[in-house]
N, C-alpha and C positions, 0 to 999 in steps of 0.2 A: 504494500500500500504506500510504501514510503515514495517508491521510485513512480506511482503513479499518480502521485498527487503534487509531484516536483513542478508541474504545467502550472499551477495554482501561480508559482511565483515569478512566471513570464506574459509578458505580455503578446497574447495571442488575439487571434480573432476571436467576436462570440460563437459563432459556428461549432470551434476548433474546442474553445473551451467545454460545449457542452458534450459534445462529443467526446471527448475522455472523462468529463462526470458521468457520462452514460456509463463509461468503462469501471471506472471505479466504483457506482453504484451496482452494477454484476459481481463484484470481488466484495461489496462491502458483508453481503450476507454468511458469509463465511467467516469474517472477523468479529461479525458482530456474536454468531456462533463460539467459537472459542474464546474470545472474550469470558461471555457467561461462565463459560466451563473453569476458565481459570480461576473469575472471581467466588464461584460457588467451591472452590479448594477450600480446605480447614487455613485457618493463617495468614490466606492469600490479602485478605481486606485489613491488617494490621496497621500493613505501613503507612497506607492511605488517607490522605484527610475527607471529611466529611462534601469539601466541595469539589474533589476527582468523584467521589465517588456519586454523587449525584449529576453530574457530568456523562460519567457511563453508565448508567443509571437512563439518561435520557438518550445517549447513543444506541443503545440497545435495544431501546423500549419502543422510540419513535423513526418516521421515516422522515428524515431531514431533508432540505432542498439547502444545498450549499450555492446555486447559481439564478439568478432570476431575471432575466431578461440583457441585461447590461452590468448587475454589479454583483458583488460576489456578499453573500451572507458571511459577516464576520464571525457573528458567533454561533453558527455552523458550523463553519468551519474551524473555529475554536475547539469545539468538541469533537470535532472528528481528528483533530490531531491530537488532543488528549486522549483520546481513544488510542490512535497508535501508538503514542510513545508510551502509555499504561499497559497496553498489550508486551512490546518489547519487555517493561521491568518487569512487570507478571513474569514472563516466558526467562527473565535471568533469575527471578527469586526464585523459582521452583526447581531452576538446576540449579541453583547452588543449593540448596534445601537438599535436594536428593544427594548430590555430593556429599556432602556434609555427613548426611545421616549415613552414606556407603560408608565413609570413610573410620567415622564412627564405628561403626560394626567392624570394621577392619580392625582396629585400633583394639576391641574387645577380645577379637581372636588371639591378635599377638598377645595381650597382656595374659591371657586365660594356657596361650600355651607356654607361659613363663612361668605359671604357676603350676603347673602340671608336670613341669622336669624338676620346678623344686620337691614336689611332693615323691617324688621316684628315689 
């Protein structure tokens, strides 16, 4: 979404502009899908303050128009770039989370087989 939404910050025709909204609005159903799915994880909404989260909250919920004839909806398009970049840290908190927790378990092995040569 990132690389499709880059158009937003050039100056194009309207034609052209809406034309890859159309594109983005095809992609956006899918992010707005795993989205959900991140934020409904245990933990996931920690980090988060109360005004992201009502932000995706309404990215998720409603069908936005980020382009309307000639000008572009600012906060629109506000939320749908909170949306991406909320998706991005989602998608790094939860590998590092599972690393973490691998790592951990690893860490219980070694210490569990150091006590098992001392006990021999």
């Amino acid at each position: 979404m990132t690389e499709n939404t880059r158009f937003i910050f050039q100056t194009l025709p309207f034609a052209d502009i809406e034309a890859r909204l159309q594109d983005v609005k095809r992609r956006e159903g899918e992010l707005k899908k795993k989205l959900a799915t991140l934020l409904a994880l245990p933990g996931s909404k920690d980090e988060l303050d109360d005004t992201l989260l009502t932000s995706l909250d309404t990215y998720i919920n409603r069908d936005l128009i980020y382009f309307n004839v000639d000008h572009y909806n600012e906060d629109n398009l506000q939320i749908l770039f909170n949306a991406i970049s909320a998706y991005k840290k989602l998608l790094d908190d939860q590998h590092f989370a599972k690393k973490k927790h691998y790592l951990n378990f690893m860490l219980t092995l070694e210490e569990g087989k150091g006590q098992k040569k001392e006990l021999s």
